[in-house]
C-alpha positions in Angstrom: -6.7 10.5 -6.6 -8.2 11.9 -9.7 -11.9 11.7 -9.9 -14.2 11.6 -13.1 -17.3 14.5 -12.1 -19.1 13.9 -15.6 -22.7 14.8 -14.0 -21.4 18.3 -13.8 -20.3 18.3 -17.2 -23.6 16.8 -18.1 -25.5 19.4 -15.9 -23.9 22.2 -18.2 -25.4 21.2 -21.1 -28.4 23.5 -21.8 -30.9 22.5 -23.2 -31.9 23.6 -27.3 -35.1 25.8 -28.0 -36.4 24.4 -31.0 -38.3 26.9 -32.8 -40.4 26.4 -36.2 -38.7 28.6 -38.6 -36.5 26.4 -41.2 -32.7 28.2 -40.4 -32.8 27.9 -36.4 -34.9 23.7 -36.8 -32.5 22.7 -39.5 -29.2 24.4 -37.1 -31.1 22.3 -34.3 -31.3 18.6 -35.9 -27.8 19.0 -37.3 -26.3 19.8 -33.7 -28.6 16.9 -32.2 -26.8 14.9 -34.9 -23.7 16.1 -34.0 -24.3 15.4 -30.6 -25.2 11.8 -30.9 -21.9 10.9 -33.0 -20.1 12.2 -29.9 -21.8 10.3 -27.5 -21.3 7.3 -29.1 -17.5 7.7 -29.9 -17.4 9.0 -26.3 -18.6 5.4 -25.2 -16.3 3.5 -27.6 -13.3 4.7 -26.2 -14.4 5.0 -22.3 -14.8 8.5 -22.3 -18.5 8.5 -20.9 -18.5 7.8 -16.9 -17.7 4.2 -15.9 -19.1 2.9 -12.4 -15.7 2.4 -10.4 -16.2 -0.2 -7.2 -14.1 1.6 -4.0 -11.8 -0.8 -2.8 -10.1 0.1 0.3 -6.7 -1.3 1.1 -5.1 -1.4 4.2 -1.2 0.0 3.6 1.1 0.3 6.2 4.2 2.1 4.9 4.9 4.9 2.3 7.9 2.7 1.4 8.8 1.5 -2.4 8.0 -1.8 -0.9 4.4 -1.3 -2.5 5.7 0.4 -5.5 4.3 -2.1 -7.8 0.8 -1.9 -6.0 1.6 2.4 -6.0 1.9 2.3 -9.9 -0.7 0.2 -10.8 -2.8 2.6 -9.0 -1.4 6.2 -10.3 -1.7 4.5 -13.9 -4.9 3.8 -13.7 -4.4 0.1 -14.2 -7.0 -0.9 -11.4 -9.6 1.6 -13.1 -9.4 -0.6 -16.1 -10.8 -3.5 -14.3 -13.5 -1.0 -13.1 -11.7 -0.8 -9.7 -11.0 2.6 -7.9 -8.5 1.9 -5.3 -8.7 3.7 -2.0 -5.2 3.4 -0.1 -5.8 3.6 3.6 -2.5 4.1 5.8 -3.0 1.9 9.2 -0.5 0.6 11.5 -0.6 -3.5 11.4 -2.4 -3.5 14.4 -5.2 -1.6 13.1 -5.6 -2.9 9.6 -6.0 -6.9 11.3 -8.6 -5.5 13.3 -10.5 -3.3 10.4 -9.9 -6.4 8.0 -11.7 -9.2 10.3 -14.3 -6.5 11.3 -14.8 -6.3 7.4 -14.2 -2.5 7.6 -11.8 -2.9 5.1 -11.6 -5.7 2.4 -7.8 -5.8 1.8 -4.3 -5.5 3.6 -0.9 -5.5 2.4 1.0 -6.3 5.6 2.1 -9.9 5.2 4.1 -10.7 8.3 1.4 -9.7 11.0 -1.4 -11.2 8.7 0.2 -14.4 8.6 0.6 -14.5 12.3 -2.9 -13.3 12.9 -4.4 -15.6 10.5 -2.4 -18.6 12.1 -4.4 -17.6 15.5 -7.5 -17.8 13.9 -8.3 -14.5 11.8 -10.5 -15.1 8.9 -8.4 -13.9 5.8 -5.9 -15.6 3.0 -2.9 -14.5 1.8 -3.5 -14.1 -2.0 -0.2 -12.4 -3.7 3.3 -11.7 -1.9 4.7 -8.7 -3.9 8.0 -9.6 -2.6 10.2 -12.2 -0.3 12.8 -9.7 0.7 13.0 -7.4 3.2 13.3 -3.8 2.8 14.3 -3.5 6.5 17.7 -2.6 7.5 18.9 -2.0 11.2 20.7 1.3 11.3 22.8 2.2 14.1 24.4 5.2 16.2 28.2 5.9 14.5 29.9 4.5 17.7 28.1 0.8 17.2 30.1 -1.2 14.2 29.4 -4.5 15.0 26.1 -6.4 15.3 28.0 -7.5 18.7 28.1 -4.5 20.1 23.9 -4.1 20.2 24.1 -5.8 23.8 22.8 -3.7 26.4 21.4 -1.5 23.3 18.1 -0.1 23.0 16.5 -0.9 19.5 13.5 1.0 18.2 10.5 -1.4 16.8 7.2 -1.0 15.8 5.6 -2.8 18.4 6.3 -6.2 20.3 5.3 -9.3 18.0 5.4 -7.1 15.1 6.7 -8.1 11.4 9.7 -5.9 12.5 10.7 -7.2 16.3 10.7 -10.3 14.5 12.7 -9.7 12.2 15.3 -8.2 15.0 14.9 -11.4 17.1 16.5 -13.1 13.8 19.3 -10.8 13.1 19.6 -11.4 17.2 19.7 -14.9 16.7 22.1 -14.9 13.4 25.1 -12.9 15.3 24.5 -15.2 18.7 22.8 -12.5 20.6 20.6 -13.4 23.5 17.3 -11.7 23.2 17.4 -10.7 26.9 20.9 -8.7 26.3 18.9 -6.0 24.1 15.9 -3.9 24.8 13.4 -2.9 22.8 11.3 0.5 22.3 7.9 0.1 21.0 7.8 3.2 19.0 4.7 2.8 16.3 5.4 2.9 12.7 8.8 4.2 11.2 8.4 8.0 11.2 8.6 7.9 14.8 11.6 5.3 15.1 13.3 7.6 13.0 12.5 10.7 15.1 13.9 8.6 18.1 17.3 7.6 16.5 17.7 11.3 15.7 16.7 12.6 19.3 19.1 9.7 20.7 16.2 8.3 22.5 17.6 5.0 21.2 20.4 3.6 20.0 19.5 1.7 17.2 16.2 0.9 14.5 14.9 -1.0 12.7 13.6 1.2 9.5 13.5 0.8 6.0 14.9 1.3 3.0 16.1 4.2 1.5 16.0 5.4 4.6 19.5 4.5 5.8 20.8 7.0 2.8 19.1 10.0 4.6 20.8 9.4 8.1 24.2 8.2 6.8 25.0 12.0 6.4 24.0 12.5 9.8 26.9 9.6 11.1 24.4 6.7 11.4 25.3 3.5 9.7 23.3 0.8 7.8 24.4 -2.3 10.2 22.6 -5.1 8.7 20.2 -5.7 5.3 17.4 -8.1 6.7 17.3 -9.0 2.7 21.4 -10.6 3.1 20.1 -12.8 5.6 16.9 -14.2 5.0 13.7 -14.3 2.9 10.3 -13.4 3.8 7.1 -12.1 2.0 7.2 -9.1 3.3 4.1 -7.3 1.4 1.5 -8.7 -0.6 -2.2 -9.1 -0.9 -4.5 -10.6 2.1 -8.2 -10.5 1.5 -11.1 -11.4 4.3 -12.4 -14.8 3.5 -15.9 -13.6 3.6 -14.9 -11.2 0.3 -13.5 -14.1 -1.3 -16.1 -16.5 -1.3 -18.6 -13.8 -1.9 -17.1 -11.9 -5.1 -14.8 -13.5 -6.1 -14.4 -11.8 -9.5 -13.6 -8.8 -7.7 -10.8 -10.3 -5.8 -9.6 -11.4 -9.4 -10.1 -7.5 -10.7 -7.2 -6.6 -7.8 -4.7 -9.3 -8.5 -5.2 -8.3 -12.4 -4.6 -4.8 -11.5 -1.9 -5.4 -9.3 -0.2 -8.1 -11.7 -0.2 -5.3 -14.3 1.5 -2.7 -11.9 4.4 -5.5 -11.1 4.5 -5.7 -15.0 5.0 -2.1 -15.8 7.9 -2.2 -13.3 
């Protein structure tokens, strides 16, 4: 992320001798003139350096499910409201615990959040981005039906995860017993991926575009989680400590954020 360093531009500035013969003082007091104008049309238009507030946000995918939070943030958009936005990339897992240890102010992982914060964790869901899915479960070539996942081995993130639940449903939509499919914990999606490839498993639960990479490999999309139900999938949680305390800077996010949903 771009940076503003205008104390080293201000360090290069030397300073003017000022001596008393009428050429070299009269040279001097027009370029202090000078000088001044440009300051003060530098600070009109924003060009003199702005105090940005960090804000670190918990992200756990590289997906385009954050896109709108993504271009909000290479615009510039949260820099407007005097906001420089720090993205950190943590599993689910991770970001819960940095959010209610106030490490970290804000998360975008909805489905764990919401399950934490119904067990007690001190945080509120704020903004969903969106309530589809961006999962799909892609499968070896050989499996063609949702059926045929019994006695399978499905790669997830990890066991009461956003994603195994959204595999007990597509489990439960095609009349498929839990207890007739296993389950391989693998972390977050770069290594589910890895495993499909290796055929350390037979199917995973990944996300979108993802299934357009591996299709020239033989592996199939099997099911869309967004054809068969909705869910806020990503959005906005904040600790409830931040809220109550600044408030205005929770505001500054959404703003920033509602802009970058705009712009797409």
């Amino acid at each position: 992320m771009d940076r503003a360093h205008t104390a080293g531009q201000w360090a290069r500035i030397k300073p003017l001798t000022f001596r008393r013969n009428g050429g070299t003082m009269r040279h001097a007091k027009h370029i202090i003139c000078c000088f001044i104008v440009v300051v003060f049309s530098l600070g009109n238009h924003g060009g003199l350096a702005q105090t940005l507030t960090p804000i670190h946000i918990g992200v756990s995918t590289n997906s385009a499910t954050w896109f709108p939070l993504y271009v909000a943030w290479k615009k510039g958009l949260f820099r407007e409201q005097g906001l420089e936005l720090l993205p950190v990339y943590m599993q689910a897992r991770t970001s819960l615990a940095a959010l209610a240890s106030k490490q970290i102010g804000y998360i975008t992982q909805t489905g764990s959040s919401l399950t934490a914060i119904a067990r007690g964790l001190p945080a509120r869901l704020v903004m969903v981005f969106t309530d589809k899915t961006h999962h799909v479960l892609v499968v070896k070539p050989e499996i063609t039906s949702p059926a045929q996942l019994r006695g399978r081995v499905v790669a997830i993130s990890q066991p009461g995860g956003t994603v195994h639940r959204e595999l007990l449903m597509i489990l439960d939509k095609f009349k498929i017993d839990p207890k007739e499919v296993k389950t391989a914990s693998l972390g977050d999606a770069r290594n589910s991926l890895a495993g499909l490839k290796a055929g350390n498993v037979d199917a995973a639960m990944l996300m979108t575009p993802l299934e357009i990479y591996l299709e020239k490999d033989g592996f199939r999309p099997l099911v869309y989680l967004k054809d068969i139900l909705e869910f806020p999938l990503l959005g906005i949680i904040v600790n409830n400590d931040l809220l109550r305390e600044k408030p205005d800077q929770v505001k500054k996010v959404l703003t920033g954020a509602l802009k970058g949903i705009a712009f797409t």
